[in-house]
Structures are given as C-alpha cells and as structure tokens.
C-alpha positions as CSV (number, residue, x, y, z in Angstrom):
1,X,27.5,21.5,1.7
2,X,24.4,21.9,4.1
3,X,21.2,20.9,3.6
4,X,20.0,24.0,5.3
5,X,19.7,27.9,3.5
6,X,20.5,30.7,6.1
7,X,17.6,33.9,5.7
8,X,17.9,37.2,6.8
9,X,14.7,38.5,7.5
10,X,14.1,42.4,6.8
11,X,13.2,42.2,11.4
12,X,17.2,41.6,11.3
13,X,16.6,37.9,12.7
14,X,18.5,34.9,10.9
15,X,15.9,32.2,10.1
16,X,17.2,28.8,9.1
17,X,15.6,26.8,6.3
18,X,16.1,23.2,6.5
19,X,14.9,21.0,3.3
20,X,13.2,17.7,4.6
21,X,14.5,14.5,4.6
22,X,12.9,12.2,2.1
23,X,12.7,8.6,3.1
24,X,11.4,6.0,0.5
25,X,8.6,4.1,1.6
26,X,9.0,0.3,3.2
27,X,8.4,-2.1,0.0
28,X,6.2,-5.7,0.6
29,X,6.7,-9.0,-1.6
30,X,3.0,-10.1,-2.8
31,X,3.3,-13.7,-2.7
32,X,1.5,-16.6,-4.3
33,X,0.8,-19.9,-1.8
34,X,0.6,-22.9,-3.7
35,X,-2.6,-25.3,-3.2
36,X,-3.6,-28.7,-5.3
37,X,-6.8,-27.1,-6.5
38,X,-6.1,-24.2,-8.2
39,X,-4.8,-25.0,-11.9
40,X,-2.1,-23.6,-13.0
41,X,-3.6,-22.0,-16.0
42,X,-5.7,-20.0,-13.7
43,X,-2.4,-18.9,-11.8
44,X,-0.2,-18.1,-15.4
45,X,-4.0,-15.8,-16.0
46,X,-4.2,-14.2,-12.5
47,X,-0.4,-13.1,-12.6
48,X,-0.5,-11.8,-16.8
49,X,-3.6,-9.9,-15.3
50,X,-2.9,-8.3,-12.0
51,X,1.1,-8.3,-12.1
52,X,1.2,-7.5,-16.0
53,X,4.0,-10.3,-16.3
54,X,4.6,-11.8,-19.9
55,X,3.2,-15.5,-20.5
56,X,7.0,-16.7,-20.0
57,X,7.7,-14.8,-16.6
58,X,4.0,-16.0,-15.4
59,X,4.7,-19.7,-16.3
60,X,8.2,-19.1,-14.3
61,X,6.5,-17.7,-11.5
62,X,3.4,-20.3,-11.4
63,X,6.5,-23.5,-11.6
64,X,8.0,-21.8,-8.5
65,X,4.8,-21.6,-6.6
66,X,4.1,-25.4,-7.7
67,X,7.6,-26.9,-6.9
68,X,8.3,-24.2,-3.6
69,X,5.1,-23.8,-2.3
70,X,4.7,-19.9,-2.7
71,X,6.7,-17.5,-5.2
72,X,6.9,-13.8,-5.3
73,X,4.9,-12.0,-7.9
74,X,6.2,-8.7,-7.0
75,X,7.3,-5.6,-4.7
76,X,5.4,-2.9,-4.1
77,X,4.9,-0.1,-1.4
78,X,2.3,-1.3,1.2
79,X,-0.9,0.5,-0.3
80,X,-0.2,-1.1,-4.0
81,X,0.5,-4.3,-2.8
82,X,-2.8,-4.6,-0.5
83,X,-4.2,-3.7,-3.1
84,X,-3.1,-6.3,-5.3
85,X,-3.5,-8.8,-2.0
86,X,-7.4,-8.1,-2.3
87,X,-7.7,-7.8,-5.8
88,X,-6.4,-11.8,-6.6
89,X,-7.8,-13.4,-3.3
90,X,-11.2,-11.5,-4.7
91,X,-10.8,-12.8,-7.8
92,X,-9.8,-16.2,-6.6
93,X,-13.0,-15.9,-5.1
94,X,-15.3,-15.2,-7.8
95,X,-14.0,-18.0,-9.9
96,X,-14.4,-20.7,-6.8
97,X,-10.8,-21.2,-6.6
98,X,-8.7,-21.3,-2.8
99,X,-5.6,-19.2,-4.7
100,X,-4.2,-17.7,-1.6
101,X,-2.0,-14.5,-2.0
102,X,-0.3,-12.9,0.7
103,X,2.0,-10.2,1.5
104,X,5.5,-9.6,3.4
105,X,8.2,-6.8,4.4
106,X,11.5,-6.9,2.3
C-alpha cells in the first residue's frame, strides 16, 4: 500500500498527495557527575524532585553516581532534558552545592 492518495482535480489534472514522514525526535541521557561535596541526601532530594523517581529508585540512582562516578537520571527529547540540565545545576546552585548534571545523545 502507498503512502500517497491519487486526486483528480475538477481542471482534469492528477495531483498526488503524499502523507509526511514522521521521524521521532533524538532522545539525550541527563546525567548526574559524582563529586565529594555534595551529600547524598541532597542528590536522593534533587532526583525525587526533578526526575519524579520513588525514594528506592533515587537511592539506586545516587549509589551508582557514588560508586561510578555519574549515573543516568533519565531520557528525554533535547528541549526537556535541557531543561532539566538547568533546572538541577540551578538548584545545585542556590543551595551552595557543586552537583554537576549534564547531558548526552543515546
């Protein structure tokens, strides 16, 4: 089956339609960097509160940036996940801690 739709127009003419092709936008992993300031309460808080994780998944997620040195916190498409870039390094910021958060193609 195509994904064009033939038209005859009343001038006697054949137009084409062709649908367009959808493509799904590039997704970006927003990363945690570990650091030996930042305690990890304050990381479990900042992932609960901008990644809406549960207290278990945020404790996971805060042991892997400890013992790895970084650990994903999510995907997004690239608007969301600036967003979410600014929002914890902003936060981080307010509350004098060097949290760094960063953000990578899949």
């Amino acid at each position: 089956m195509s994904d064009s739709k033939e038209i005859q127009r009343s001038d006697g003419l054949v137009v084409e339609e062709a649908k367009p092709k959808l493509k799904r936008p590039q997704l970006f992993r927003v990363i945690l960097i570990n650091d030996d300031y930042t305690p990890m309460e304050f990381v479990v808080m900042v992932l609960q509160r901008f990644f809406r994780l549960t207290h278990d998944d945020a404790v996971q997620i805060m042991l892997n940036v400890h013992t790895k040195g970084s650990g994903v916190c999510g995907v997004y498409p690239c608007e969301i996940a600036q967003t979410k870039v600014r929002e914890v390094m902003n936060f981080a910021k307010e509350n004098e801690h060097p949290l760094q958060c960063t953000m990578e193609p899949e």
